[in-house]
VOLUM-526077 format. One record per residue (C-alpha): residue in three letters; chain; x, y, z. Coordinates in pm, 1 decimal, padded with zeros to 6 digits. Example, Ala and Ser with C-alpha at 12.3 -4.5 7.8 and 13.67 -1.06 7.14 Angstrom:
2
R   residuo   cadena          x          y          z
R       ALA        A    01230.0   -00450.0    00780.0
R       SER        A    01367.0   -00106.0    00714.0
//
This chain:
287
R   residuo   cadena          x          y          z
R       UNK        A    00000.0    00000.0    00000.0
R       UNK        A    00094.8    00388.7   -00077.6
R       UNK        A    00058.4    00625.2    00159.6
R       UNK        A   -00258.9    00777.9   -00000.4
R       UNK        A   -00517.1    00561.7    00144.5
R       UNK        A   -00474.7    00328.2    00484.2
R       UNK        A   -00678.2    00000.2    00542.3
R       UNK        A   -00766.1   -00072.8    00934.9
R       UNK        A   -00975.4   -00406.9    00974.2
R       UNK        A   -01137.2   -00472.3    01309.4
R       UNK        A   -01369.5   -00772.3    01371.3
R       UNK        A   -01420.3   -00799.4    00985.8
R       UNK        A   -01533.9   -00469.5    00879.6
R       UNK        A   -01296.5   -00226.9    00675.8
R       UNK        A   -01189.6    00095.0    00730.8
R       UNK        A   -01064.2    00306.5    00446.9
R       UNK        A   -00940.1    00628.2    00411.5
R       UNK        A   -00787.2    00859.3    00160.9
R       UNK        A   -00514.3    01055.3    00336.9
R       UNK        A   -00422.4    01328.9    00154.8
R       UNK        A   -00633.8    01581.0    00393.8
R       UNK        A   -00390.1    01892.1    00288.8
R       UNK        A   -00521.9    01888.7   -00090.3
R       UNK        A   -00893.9    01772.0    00002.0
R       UNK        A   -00833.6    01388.5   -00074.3
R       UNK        A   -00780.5    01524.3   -00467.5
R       UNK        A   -00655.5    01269.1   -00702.6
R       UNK        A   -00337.4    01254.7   -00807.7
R       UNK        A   -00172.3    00955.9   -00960.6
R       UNK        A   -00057.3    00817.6   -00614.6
R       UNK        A   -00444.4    00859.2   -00503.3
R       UNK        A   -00522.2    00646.8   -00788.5
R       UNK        A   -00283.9    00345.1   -00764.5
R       UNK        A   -00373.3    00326.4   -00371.8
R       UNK        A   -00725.1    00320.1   -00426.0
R       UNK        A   -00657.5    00033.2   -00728.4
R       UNK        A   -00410.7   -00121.5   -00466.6
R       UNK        A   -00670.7   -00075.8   -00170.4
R       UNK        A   -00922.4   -00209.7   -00336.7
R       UNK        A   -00766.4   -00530.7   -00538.8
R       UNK        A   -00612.7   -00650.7   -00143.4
R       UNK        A   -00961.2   -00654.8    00004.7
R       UNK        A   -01119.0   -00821.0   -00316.1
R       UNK        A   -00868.0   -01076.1   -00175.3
R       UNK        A   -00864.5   -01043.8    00210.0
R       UNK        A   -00976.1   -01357.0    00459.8
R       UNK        A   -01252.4   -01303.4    00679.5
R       UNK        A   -01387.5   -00929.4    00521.7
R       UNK        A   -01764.7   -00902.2    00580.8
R       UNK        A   -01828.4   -00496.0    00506.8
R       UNK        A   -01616.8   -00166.0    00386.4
R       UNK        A   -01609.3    00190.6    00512.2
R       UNK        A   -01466.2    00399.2    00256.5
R       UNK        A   -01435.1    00782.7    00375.4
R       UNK        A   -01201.5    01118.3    00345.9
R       UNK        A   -00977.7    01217.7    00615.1
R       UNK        A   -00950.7    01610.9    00696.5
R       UNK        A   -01229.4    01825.2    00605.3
R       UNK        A   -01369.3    01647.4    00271.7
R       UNK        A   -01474.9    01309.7    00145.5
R       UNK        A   -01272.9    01377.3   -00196.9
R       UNK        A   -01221.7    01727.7   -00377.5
R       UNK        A   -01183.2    01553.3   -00762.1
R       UNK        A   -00905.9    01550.4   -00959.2
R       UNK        A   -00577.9    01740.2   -00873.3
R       UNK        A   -00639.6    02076.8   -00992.7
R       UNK        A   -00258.6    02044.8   -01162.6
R       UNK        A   -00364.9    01829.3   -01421.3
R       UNK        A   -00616.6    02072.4   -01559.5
R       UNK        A   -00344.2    02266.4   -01607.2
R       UNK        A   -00111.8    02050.8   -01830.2
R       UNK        A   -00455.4    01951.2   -02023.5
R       UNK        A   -00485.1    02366.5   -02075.3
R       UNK        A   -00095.2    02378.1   -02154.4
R       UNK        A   -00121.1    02090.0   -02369.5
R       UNK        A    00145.0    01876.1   -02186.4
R       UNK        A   -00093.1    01554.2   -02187.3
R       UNK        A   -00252.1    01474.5   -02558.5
R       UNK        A   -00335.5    01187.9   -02725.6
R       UNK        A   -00581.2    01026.5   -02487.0
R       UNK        A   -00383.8    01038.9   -02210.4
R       UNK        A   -00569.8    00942.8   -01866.3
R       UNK        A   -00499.6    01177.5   -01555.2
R       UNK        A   -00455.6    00814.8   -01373.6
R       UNK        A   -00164.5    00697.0   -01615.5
R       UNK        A   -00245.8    00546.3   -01941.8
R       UNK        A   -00409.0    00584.0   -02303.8
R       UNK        A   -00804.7    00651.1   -02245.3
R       UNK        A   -00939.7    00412.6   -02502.9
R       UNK        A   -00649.3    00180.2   -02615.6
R       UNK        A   -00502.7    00042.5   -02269.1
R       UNK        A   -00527.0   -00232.0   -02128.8
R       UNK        A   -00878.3   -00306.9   -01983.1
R       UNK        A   -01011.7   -00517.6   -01676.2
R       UNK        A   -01221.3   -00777.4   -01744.6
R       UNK        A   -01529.8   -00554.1   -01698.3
R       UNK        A   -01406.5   -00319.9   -01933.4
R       UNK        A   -01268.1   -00043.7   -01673.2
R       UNK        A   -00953.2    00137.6   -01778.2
R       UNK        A   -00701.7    00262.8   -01491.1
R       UNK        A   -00902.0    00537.2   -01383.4
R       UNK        A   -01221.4    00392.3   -01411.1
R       UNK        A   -01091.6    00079.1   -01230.6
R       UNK        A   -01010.7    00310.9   -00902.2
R       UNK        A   -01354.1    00359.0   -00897.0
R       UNK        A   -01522.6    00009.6   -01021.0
R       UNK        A   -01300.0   -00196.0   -00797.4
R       UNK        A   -01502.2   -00060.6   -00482.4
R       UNK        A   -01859.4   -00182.1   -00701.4
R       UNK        A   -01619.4   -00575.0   -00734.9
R       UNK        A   -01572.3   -00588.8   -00359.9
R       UNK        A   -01788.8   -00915.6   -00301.2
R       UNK        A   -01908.8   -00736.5    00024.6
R       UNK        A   -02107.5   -00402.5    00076.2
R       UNK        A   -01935.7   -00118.5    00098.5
R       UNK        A   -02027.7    00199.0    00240.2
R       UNK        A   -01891.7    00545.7    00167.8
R       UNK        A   -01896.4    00840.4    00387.9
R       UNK        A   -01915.9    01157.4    00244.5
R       UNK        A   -01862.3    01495.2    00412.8
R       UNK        A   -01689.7    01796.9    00285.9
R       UNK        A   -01697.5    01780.0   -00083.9
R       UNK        A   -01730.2    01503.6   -00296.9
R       UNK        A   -01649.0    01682.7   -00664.0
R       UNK        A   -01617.7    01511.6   -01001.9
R       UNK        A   -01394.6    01216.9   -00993.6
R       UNK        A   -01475.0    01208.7   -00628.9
R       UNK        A   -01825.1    01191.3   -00673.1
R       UNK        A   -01781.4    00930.2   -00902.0
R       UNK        A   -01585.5    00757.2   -00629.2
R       UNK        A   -01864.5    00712.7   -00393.3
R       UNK        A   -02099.6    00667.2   -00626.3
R       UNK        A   -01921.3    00307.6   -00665.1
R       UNK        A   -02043.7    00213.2   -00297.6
R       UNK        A   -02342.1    00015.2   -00233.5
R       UNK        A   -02452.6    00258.0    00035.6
R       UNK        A   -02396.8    00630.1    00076.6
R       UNK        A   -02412.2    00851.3    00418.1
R       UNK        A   -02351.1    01202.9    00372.9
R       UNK        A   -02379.9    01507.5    00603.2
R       UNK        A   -02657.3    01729.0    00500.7
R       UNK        A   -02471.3    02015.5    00405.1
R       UNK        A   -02195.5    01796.4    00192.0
R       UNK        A   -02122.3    02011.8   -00122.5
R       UNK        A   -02138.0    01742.4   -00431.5
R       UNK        A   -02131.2    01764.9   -00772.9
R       UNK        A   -02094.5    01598.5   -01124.8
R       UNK        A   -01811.9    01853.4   -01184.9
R       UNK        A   -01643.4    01754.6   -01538.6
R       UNK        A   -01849.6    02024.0   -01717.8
R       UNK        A   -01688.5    02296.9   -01535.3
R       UNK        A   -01338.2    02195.0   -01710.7
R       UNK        A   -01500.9    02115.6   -02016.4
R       UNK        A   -01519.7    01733.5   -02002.5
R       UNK        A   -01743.1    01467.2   -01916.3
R       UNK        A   -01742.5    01207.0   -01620.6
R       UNK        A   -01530.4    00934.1   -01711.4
R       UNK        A   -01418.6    00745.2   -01372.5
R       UNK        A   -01783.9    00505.7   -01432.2
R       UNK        A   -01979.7    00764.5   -01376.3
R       UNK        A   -02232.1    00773.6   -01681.3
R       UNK        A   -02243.2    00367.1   -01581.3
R       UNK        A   -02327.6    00427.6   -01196.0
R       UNK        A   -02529.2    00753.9   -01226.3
R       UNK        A   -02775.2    00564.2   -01422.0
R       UNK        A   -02924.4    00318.0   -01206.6
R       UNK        A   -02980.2    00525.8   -00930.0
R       UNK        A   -03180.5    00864.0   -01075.1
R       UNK        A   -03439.8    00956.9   -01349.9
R       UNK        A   -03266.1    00972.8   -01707.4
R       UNK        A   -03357.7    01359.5   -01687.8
R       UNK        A   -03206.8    01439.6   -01324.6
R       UNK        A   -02893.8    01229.3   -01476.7
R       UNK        A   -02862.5    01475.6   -01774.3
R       UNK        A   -02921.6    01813.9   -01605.4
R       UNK        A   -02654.2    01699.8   -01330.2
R       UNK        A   -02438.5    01635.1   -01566.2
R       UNK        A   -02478.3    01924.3   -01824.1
R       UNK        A   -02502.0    02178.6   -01505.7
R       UNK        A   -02231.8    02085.8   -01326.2
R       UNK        A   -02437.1    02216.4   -01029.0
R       UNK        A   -02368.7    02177.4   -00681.0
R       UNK        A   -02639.5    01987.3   -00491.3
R       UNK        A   -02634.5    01942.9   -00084.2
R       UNK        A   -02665.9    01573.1    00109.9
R       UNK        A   -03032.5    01669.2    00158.5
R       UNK        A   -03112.8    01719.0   -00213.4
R       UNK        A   -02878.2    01419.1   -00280.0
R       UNK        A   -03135.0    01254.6   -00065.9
R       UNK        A   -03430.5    01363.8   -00219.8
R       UNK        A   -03320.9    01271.8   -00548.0
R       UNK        A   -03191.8    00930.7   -00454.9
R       UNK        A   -02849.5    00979.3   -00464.1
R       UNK        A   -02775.5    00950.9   -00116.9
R       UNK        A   -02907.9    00618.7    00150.6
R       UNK        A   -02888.3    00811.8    00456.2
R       UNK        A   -02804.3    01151.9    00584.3
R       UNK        A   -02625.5    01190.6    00928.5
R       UNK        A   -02470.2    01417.6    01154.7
R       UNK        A   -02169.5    01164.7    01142.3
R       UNK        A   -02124.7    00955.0    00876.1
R       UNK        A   -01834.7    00741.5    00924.4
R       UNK        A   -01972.7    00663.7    01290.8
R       UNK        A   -02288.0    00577.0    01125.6
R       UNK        A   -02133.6    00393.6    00839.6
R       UNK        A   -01903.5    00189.0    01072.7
R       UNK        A   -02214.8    00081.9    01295.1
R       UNK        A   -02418.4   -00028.0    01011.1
R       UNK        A   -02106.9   -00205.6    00836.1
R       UNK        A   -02095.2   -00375.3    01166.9
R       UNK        A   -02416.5   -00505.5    01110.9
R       UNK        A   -02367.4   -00635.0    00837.1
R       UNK        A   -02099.2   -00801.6    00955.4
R       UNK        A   -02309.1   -00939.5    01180.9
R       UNK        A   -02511.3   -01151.5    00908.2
R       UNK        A   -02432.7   -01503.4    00775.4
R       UNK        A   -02161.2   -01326.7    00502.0
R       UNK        A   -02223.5   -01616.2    00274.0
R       UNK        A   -02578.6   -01505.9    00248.0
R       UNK        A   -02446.2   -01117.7    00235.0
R       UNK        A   -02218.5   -01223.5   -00069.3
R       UNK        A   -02488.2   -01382.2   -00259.5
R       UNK        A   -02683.9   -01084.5   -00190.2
R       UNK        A   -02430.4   -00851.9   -00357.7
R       UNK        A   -02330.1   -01113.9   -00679.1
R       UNK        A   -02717.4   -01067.3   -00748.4
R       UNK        A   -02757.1   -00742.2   -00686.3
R       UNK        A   -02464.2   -00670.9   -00910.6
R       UNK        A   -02545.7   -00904.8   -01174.8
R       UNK        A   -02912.2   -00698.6   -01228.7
R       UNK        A   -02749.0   -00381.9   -01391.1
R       UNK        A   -02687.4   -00583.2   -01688.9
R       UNK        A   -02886.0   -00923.5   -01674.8
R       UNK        A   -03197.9   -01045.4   -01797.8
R       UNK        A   -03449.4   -01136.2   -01609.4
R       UNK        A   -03432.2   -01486.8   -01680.5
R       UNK        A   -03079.2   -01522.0   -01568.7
R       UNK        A   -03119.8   -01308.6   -01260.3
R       UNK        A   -03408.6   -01581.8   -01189.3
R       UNK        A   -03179.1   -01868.3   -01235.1
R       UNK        A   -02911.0   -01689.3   -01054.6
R       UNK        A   -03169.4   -01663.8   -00787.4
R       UNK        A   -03248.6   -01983.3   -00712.7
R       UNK        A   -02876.4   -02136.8   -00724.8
R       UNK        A   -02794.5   -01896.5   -00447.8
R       UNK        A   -03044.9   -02001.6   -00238.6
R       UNK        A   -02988.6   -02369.9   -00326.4
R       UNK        A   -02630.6   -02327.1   -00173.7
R       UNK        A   -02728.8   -02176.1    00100.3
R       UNK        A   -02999.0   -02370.4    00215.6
R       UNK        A   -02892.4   -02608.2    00521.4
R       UNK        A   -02512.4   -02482.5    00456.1
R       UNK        A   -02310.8   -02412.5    00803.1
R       UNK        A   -02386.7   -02081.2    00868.5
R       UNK        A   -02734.5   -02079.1    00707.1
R       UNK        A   -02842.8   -02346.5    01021.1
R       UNK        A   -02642.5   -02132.5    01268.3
R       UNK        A   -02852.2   -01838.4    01125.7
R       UNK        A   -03196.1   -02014.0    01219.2
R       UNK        A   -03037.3   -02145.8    01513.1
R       UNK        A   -02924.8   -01827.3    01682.4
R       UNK        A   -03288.1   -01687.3    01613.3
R       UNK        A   -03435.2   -01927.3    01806.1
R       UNK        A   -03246.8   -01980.1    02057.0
R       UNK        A   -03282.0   -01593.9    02145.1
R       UNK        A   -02840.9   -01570.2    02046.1
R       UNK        A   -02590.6   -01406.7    01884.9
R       UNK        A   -02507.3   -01610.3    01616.5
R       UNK        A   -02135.3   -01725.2    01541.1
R       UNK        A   -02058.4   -01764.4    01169.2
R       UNK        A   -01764.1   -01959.7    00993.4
R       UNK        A   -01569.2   -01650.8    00737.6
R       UNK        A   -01610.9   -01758.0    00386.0
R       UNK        A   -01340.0   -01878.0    00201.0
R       UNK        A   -01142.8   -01615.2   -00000.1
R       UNK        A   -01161.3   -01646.4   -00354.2
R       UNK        A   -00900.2   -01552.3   -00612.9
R       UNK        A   -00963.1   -01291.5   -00879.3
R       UNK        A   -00798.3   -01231.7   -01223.0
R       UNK        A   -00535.3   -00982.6   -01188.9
R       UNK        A   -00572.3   -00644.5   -01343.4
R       UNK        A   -00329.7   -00537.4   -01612.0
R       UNK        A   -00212.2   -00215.3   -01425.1
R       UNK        A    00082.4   -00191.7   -01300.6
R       UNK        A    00249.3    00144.2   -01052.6
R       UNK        A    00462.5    00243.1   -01298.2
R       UNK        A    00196.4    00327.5   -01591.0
//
């Protein structure tokens, strides 16, 4: 791990931050290979149940580092050259089609366990893309966020136009987008775009991650590979995919410990799942 973001696991729930509090949490390259770094290590990590992803200092995440708008103005980066390192369009992909940057932001969405961001501060552009990767999102009421891209005269292109669209109207999408307008944790609410909004949200978000990590977590994974899956599937498959969950749950370890605890009046005690391998992503630090 970099120094831009720290991991702290206690009791199976994840706590990461982005620790770059003197420039607002902004991304610079090193943000982005600790967030792919953070990220790919708890894909992989024994015994993780939930993720808290936050900001330290006074902001969730402040966008990209203002000193790249000024090479793009300059001219210094051409070509399709990605902020994060890399060609835009031509590099090497993941396997669900995210380039670098876009991969600092999808790799929180490929966590097989719910993760939930906590936004305070500002959450601006790349960083609102960020948290929009989350499965959950707790915000302070008077959190400044906005699709910011416009402003420099781009688009969102860390998965935002992917994310944005399952969670609002096709029109509030577009005039968030063409605005660049910034909208407050209680509109973000209103509008969907937020789960909860709290006073605290990292205290909130760690108590309801350990909740979650309270739950049989091979019943919370199967939860998330479905809910996943239903951006893009059919109906049919999500059906199928339905039922073969269930069928390997059903009478599996921690599925009888489940009923078991609830009627015996207990806390239950589940077995972690085992950690599965995924294929490596073709990024590497130095590009």
């Amino acid at each position: 791990m970099n120094d831009r973001v720290s991991i702290t696991i206690e009791g199976g729930v994840a706590d990461v931050r982005l620790n770059r509090a003197d420039k607002m949490n902004a991304l610079d390259n090193a943000m982005f290979e600790g967030l792919i770094q953070a990220g790919e290590r708890l894909k992989r990590e024994p015994g993780l149940r939930a993720v808290v992803l936050s900001g330290d200092g006074k902001s969730f995440c402040a966008g990209l580092d203002t000193s790249n708008f000024g090479a793009m103005a300059s001219g210094a980066r051409s070509g399709g050259q990605s902020s994060a390192g890399g060609d835009l369009v031509t590099a090497n992909r993941t396997a669900g089609g995210s380039n670098r940057a876009q991969h600092a932001v999808m790799v929180w969405r490929e966590i097989p366990v719910p993760v939930i961001a906590a936004v305070h501060g500002v959450a601006y552009g790349g960083g609102y893309q960020l948290q929009l990767s989350a499965d959950l999102r707790f915000v302070t009421p008077d959190a400044k966020l906005s699709v910011f891209e416009i402003r420099w005269g781009l688009i969102p292109d860390m998965a935002g136009m992917a994310l944005l669209r399952g969670l609002v109207r096709d029109d509030v999408a577009r005039d968030l987008t063409y605005s660049g307008r910034i909208f407050s944790g209680e509109e973000a609410l209103q509008m969907g775009l937020a789960t909860r909004v709290c006073a605290d949200p990292h205290a909130e978000a760690l108590a309801y991650a350990r909740e979650v990590a309270a739950k049989n977590p091979h019943a919370i994974r199967a939860a998330k590979r479905l809910l996943n899956m239903a951006d893009e599937a059919g109906k049919s498959e999500i059906l199928i995919e339905e039922s073969r969950e269930q069928v390997a749950l059903i009478s599996s370890p921690n599925q009888v410990e489940a009923v078991m605890a609830n009627m015996q009046k207990r806390a239950p005690s589940f077995a972690d799942t085992e950690v599965e391998t995924p294929a490596p992503v073709p990024f590497g630090a130095s590009q």
